[in-house]
LUMVOZA-804765 format. One line per 8 residues: their letters; for each residue x, y, z of N, C-alpha, C, CB. Coordinates in nm, 2 decimals, m for minus. Glycine has a CB too. Example, Ala and Ser with C-alpha at 12.3 -4.5 7.8 and 13.67 -1.06 7.14 Angstrom:
# LUMVOZA-804765
AS) 1.32/m0.57/0.78/1.23/m0.45/0.78/1.32/m0.33/0.78/1.13/m0.45/0.90 | 1.28/m0.22/0.71/1.37/m0.11/0.71/1.29/0.00/0.79/1.41/m0.06/0.57
This chain:
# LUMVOZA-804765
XXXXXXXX) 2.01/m2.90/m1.90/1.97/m2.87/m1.76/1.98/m2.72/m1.73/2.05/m2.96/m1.67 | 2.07/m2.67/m1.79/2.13/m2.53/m1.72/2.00/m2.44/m1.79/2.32/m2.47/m1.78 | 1.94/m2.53/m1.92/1.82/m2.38/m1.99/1.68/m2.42/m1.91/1.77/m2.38/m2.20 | 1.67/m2.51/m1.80/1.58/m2.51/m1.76/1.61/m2.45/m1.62/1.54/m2.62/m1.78 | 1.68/m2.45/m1.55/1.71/m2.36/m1.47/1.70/m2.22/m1.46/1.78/m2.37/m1.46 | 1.75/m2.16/m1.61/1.73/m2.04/m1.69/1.60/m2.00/m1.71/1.78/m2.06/m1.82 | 1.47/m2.09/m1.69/1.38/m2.11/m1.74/1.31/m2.04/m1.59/1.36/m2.27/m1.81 | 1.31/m2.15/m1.51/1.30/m2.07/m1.34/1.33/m1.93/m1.32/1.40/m2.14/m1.23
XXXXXXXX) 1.43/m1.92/m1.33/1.50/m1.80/m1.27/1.40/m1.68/m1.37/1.71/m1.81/m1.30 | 1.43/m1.69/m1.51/1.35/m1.59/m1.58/1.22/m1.56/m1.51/1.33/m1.63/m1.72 | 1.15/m1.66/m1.46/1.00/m1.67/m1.42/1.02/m1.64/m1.29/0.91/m1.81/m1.45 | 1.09/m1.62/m1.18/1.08/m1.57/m1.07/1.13/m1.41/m1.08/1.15/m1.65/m0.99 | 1.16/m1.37/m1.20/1.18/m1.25/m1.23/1.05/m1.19/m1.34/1.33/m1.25/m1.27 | 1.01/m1.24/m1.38/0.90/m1.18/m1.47/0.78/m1.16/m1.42/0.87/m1.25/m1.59 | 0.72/m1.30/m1.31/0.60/m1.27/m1.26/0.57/m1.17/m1.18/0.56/m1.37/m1.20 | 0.72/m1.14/m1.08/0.66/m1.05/m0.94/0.69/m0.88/m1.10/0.83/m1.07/m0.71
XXXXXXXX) 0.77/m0.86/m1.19/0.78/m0.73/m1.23/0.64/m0.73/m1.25/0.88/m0.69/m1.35 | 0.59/m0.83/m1.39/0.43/m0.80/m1.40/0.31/m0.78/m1.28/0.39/m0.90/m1.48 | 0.33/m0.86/m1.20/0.23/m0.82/m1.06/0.29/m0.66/m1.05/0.27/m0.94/m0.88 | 0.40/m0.57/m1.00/0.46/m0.50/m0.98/0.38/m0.37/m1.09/0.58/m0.56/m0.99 | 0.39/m0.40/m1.26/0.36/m0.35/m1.31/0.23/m0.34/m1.29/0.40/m0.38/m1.39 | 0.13/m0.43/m1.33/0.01/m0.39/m1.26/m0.05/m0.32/m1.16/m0.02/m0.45/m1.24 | 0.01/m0.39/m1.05/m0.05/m0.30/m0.90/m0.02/m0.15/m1.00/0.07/m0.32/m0.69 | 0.09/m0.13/m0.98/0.16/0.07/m1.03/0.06/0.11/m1.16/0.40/0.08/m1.12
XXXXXXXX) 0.02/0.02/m1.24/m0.09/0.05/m1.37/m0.22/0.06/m1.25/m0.11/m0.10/m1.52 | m0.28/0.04/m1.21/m0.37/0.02/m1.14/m0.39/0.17/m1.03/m0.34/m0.13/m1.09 | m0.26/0.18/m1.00/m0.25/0.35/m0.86/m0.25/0.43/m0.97/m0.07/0.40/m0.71 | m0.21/0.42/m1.12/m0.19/0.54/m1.20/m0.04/0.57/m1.16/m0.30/0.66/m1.16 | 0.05/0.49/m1.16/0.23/0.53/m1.16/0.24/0.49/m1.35/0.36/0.37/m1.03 | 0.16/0.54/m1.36/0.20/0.52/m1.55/0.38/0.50/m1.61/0.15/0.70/m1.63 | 0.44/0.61/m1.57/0.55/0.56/m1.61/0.66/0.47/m1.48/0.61/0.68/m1.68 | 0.60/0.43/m1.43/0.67/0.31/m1.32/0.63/0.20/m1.40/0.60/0.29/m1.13
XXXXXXXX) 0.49/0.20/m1.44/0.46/0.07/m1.48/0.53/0.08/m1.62/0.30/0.04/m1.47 | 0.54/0.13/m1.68/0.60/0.13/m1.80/0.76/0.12/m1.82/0.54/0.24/m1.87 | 0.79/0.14/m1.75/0.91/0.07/m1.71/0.95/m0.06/m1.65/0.94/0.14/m1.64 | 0.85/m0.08/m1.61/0.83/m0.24/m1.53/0.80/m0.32/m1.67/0.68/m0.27/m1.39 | 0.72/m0.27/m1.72/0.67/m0.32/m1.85/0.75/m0.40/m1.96/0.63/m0.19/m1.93 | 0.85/m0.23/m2.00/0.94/m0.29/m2.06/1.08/m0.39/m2.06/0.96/m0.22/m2.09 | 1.06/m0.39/m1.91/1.18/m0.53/m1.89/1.10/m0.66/m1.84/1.32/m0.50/m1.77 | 0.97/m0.63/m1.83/0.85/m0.81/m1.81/0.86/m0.83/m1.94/0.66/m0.80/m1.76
XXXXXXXX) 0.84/m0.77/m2.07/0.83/m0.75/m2.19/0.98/m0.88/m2.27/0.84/m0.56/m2.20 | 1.14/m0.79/m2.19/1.20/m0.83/m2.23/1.27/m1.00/m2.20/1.24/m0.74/m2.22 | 1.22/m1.04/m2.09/1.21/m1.13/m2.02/1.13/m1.22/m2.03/1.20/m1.09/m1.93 | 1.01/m1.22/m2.07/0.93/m1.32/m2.12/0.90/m1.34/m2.23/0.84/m1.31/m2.10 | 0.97/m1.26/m2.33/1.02/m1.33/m2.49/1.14/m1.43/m2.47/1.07/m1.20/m2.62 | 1.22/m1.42/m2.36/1.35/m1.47/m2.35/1.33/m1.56/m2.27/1.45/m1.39/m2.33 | 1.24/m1.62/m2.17/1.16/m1.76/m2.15/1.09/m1.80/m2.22/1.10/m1.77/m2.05 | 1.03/m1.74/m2.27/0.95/m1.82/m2.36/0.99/m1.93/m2.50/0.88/m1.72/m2.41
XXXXXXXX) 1.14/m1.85/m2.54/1.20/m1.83/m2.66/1.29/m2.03/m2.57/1.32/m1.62/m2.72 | 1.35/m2.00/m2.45/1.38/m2.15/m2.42/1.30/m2.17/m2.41/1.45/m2.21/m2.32 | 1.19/m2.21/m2.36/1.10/m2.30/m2.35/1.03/m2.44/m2.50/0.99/m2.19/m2.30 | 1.04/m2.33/m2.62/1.01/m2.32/m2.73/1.13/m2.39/m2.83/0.98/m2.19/m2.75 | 1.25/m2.34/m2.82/1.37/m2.39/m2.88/1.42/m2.49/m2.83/1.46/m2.30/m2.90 | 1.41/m2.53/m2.70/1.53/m2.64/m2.63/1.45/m2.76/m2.66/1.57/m2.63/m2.44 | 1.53/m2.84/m2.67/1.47/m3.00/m2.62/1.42/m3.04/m2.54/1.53/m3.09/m2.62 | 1.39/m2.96/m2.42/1.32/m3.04/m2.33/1.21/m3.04/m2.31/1.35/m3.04/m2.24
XXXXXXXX) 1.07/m3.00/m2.41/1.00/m3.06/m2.43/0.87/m3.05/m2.30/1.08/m3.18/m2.46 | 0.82/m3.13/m2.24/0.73/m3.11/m2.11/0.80/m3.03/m1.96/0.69/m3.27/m2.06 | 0.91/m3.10/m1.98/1.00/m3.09/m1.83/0.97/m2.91/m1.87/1.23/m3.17/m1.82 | 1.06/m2.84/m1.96/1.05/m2.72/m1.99/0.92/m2.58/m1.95/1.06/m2.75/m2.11 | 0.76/m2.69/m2.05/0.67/m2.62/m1.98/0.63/m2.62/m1.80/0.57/m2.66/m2.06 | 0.68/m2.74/m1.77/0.63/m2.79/m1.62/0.71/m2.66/m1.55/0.69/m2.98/m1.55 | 0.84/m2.66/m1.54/0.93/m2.54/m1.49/0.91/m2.42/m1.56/1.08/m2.57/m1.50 | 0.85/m2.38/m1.62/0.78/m2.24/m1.66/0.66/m2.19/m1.59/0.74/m2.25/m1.79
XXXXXXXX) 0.57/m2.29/m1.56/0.43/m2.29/m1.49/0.46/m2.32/m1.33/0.33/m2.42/m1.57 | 0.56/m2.37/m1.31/0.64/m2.39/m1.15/0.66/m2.23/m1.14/0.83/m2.50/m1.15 | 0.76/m2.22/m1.23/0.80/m2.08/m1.22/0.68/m1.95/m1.21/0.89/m2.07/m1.35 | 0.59/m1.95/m1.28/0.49/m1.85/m1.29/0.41/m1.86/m1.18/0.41/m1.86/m1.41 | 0.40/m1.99/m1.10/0.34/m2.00/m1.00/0.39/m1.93/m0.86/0.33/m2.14/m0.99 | 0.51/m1.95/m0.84/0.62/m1.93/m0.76/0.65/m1.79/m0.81/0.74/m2.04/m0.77 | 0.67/m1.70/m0.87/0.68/m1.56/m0.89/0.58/m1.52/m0.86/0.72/m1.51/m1.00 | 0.43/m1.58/m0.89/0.30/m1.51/m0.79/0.29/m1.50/m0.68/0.19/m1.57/m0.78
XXXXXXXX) 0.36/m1.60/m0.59/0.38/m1.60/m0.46/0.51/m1.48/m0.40/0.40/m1.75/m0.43 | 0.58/m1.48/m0.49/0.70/m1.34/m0.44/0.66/m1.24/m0.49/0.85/m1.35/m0.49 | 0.59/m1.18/m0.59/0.57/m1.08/m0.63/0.45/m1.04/m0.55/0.56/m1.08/m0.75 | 0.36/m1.09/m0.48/0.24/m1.10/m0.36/0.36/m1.03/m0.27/0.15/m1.29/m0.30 | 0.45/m1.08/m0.23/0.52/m1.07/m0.05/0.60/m0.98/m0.15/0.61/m1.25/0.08 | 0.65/m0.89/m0.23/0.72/m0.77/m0.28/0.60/m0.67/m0.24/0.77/m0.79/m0.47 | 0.47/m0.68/m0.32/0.41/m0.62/m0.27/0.38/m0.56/m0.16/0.38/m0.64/m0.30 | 0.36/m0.67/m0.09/0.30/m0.69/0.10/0.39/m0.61/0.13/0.29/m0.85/0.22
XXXXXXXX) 0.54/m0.60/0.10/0.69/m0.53/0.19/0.65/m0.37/0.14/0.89/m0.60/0.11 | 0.62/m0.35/0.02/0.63/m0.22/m0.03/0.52/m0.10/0.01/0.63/m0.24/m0.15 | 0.40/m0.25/0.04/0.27/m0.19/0.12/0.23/0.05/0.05/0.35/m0.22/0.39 | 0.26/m0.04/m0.13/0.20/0.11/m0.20/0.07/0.16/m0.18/0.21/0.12/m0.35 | 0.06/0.30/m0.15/m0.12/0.36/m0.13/m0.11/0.34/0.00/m0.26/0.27/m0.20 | m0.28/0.36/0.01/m0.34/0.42/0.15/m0.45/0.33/0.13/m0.37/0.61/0.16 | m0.49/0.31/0.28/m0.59/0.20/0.32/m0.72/0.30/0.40/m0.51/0.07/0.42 | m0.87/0.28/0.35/m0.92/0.33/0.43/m1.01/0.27/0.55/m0.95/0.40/0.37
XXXXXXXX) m0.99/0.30/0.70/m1.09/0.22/0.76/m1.19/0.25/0.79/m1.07/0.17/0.85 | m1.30/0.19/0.79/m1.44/0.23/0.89/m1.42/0.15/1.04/m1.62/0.17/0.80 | m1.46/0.22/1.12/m1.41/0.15/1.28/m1.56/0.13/1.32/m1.30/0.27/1.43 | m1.62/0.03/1.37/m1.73/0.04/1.41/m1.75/0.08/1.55/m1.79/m0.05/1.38 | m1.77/0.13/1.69/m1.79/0.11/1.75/m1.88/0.13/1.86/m1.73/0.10/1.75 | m1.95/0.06/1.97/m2.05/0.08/2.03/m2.07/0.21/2.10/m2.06/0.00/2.10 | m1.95/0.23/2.15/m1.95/0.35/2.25/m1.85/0.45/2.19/m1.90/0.31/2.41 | m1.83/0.57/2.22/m1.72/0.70/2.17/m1.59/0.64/2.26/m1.77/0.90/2.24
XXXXXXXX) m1.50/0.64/2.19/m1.38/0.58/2.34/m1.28/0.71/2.27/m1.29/0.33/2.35 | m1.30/0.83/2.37/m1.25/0.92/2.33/m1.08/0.90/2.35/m1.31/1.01/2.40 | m1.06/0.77/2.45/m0.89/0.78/2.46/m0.84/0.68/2.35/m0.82/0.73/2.64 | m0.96/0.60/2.27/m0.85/0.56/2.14/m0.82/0.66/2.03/m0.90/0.45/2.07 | m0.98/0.76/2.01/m0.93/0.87/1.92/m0.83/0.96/1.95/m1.02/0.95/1.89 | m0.79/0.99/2.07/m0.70/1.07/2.09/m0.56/0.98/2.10/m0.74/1.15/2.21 | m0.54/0.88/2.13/m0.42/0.79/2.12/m0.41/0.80/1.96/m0.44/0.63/2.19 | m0.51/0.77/1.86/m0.47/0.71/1.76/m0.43/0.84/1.64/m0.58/0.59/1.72
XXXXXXXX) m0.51/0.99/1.73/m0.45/1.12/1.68/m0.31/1.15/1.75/m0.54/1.25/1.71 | m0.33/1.13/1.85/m0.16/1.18/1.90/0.01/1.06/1.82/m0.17/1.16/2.15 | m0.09/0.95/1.79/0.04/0.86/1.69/0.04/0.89/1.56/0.03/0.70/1.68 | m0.06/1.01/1.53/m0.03/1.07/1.36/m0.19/1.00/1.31/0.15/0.98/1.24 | m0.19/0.94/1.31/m0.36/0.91/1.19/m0.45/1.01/1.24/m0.46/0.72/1.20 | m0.48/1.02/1.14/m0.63/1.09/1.12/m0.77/1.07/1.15/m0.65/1.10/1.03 | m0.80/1.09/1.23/m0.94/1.02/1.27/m1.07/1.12/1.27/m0.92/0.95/1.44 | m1.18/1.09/1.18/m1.31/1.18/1.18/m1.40/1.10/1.23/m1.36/1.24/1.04
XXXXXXXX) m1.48/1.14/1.35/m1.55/1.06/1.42/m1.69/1.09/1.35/m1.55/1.08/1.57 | m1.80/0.98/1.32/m1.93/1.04/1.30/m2.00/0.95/1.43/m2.01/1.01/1.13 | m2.14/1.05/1.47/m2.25/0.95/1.57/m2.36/0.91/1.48/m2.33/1.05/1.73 | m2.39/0.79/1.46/m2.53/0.72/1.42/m2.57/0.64/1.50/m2.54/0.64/1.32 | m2.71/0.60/1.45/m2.82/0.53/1.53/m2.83/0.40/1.45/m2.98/0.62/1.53 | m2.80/0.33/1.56/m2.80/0.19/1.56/m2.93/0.11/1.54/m2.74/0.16/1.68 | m2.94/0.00/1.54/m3.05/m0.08/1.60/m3.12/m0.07/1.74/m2.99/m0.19/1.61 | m3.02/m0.05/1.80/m3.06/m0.05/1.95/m3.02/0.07/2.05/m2.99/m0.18/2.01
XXXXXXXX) m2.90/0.16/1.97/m2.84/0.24/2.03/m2.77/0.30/1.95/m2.77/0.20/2.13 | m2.71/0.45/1.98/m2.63/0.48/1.94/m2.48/0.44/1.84/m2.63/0.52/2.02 | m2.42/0.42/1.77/m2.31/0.39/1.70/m2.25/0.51/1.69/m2.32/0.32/1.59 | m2.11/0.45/1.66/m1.95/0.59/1.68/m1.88/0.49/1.55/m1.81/0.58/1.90 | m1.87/0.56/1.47/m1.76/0.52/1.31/m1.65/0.64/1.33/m1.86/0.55/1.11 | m1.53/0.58/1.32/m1.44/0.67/1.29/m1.40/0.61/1.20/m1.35/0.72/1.38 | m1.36/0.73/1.10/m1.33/0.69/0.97/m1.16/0.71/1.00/m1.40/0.79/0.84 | m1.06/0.64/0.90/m0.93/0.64/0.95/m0.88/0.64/0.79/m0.88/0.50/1.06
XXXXXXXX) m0.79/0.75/0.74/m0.70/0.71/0.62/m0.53/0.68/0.69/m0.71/0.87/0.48 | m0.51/0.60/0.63/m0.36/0.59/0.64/m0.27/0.50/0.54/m0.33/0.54/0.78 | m0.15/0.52/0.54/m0.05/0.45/0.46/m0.06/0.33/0.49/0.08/0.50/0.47 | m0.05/0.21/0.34/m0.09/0.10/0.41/0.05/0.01/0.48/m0.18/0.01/0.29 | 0.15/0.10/0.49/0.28/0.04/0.58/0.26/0.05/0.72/0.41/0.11/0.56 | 0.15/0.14/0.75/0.09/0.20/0.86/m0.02/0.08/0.89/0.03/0.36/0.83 | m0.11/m0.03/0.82/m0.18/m0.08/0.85/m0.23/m0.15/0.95/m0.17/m0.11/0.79 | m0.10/m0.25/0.97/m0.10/m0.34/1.13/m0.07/m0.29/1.21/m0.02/m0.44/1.16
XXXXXXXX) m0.01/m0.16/1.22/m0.02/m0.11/1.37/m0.12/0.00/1.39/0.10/m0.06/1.43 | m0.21/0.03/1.28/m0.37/0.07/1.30/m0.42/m0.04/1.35/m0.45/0.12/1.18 | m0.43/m0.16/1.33/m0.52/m0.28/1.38/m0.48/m0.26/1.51/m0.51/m0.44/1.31 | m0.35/m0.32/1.50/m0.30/m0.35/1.66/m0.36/m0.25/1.77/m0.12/m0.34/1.68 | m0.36/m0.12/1.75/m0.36/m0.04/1.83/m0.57/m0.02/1.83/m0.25/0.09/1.77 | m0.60/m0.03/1.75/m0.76/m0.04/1.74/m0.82/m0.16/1.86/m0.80/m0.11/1.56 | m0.73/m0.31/1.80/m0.75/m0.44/1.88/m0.75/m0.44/2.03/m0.64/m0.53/1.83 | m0.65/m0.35/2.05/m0.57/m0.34/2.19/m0.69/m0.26/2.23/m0.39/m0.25/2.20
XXXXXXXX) m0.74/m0.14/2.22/m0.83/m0.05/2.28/m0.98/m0.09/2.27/m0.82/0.07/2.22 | m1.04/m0.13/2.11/m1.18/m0.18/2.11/m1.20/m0.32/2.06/m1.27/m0.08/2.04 | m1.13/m0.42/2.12/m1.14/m0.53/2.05/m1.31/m0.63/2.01/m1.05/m0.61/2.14 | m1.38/m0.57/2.05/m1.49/m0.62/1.98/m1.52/m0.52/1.87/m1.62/m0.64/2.06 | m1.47/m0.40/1.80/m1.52/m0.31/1.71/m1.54/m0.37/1.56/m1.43/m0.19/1.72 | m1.61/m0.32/1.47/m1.64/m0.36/1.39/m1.55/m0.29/1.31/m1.77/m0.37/1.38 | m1.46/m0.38/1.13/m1.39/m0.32/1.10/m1.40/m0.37/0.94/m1.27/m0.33/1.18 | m1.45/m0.23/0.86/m1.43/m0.24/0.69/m1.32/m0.18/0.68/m1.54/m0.18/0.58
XXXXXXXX) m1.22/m0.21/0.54/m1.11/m0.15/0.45/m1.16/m0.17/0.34/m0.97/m0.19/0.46 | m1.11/m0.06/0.26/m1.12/m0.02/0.16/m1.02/0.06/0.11/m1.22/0.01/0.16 | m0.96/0.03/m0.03/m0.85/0.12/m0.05/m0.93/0.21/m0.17/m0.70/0.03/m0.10 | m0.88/0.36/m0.12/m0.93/0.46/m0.21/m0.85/0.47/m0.28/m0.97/0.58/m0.18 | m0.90/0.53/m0.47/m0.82/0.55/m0.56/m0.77/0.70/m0.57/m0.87/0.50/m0.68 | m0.88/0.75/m0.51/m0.84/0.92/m0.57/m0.84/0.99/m0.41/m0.98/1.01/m0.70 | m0.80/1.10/m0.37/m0.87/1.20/m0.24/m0.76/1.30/m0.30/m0.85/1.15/m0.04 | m0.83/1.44/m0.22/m0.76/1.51/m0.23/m0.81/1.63/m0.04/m0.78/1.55/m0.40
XXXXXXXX) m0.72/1.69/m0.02/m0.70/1.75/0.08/m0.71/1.63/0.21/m0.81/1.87/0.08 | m0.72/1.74/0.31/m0.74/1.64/0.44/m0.65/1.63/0.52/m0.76/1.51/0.41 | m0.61/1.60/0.67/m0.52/1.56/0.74/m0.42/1.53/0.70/m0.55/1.48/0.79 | m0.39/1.39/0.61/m0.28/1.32/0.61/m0.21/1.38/0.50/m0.30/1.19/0.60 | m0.27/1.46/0.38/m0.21/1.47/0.29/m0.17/1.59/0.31/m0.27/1.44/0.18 | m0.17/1.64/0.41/m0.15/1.80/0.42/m0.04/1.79/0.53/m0.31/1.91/0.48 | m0.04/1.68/0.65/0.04/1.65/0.72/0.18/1.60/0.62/m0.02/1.56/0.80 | 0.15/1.53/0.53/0.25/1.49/0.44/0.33/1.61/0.35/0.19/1.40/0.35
XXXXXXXX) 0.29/1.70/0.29/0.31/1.85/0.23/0.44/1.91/0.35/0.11/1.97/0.24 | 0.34/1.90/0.47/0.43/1.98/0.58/0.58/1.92/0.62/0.33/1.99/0.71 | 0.57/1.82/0.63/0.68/1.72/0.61/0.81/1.67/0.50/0.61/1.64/0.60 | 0.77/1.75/0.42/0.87/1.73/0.29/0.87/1.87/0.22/0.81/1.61/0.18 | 0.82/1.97/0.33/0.88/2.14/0.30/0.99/2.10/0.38/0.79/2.29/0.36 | 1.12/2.18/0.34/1.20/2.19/0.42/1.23/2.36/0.50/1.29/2.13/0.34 | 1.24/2.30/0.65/1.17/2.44/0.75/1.28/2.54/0.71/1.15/2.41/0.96 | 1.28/2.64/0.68/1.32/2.77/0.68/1.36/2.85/0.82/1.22/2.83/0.62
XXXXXXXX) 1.45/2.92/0.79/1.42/3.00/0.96/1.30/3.12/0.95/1.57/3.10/1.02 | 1.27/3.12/1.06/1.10/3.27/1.05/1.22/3.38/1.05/0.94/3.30/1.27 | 1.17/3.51/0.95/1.25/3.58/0.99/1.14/3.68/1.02/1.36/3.60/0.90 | 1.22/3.77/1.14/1.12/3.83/1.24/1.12/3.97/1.18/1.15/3.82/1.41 | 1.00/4.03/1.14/0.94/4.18/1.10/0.99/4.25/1.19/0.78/4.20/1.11 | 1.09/4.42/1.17/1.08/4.48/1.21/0.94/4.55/1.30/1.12/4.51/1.14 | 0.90/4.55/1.39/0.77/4.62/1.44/0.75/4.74/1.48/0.73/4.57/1.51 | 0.72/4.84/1.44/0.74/4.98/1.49/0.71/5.00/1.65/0.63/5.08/1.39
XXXX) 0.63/4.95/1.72/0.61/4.95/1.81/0.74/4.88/1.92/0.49/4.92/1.80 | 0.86/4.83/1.88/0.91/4.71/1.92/1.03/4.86/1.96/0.93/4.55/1.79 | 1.04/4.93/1.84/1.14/5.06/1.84/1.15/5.15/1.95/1.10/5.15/1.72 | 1.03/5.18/2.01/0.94/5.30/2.10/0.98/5.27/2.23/0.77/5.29/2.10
């Protein structure tokens, strides 16, 4: 009984590393994932190896496949907590509502407005990058202001420059003091 237990526990630990590994293989964390790698690696020869040696036979595979099932489901909600990368939105909406772009600039996101031609009228897309820990309270705050707006995501793999990533640069300099120029004129 105790190697079938053994059997669980290994599998609530192997499935969420390999989900883990993946997603990080997948952003290009090459060596995150390879590190994740090597202990999914070590872990699933060593469930497998009970599964295979013990006597128990069906019970064994049933709680391995319990188990693999059930580490899909925690390694999903590991993910969801860790919420890695950046999510991008398209906002659809009918009209310009200049006090959500400026609410949703003055709370930090980035917002580039374009105007197109609709069917019938004008359309307003603001495009939105943000961190996807940042996600639900981009909706919320979207919902709250244009709740009929229309809304695609999409997660980008690559960007470079822009708002957020430059906001982020500025953020993890650490500020210096200005030191102030002699000015000849300052002397006179």
């Amino acid at each position: 009984m105790t190697n079938i237990i053994l059997i669980l526990v290994l599998q609530l630990i192997y499935v969420p590393l390999m989900t883990l590994r993946t997603i990080f293989s997948v952003k290009n964390m090459t060596m995150i994932a390879s590190l994740l790698g090597f202990g999914e690696a070590l872990i699933y020869v060593a469930g497998l190896s009970l599964v295979f040696s013990g006597d128990q036979g069906p019970l064994a595979m049933l709680v391995y496949a319990l188990g693999f099932g059930l580490g899909t489901f925690l390694g999903g909600a590991i993910e969801n907590k860790l919420a890695i990368g950046y999510n991008n939105f398209s906002v659809n909406l009918m009209e310009k509502n200049t006090d959500l772009i400026n609410y949703l600039r003055n709370e930090g996101f980035g917002v580039t407005v374009y105007e197109g031609e609709g069917r019938d009228s004008k359309r307003y897309r603001l495009d939105i990058l943000t961190k996807r820990n940042r996600e639900e309270e981009l909706l919320d705050l979207i919902d709250e202001h244009e709740p009929t707006s229309f809304i695609v995501s999409y997660e980008p793999r690559r960007f470079k420059g822009g708002f957020l990533i430059n906001s982020m640069r500025k953020a993890k300099k650490v500020k210096k003091p200005i030191k102030k120029k002699n000015n000849q004129s300052q002397k006179k």
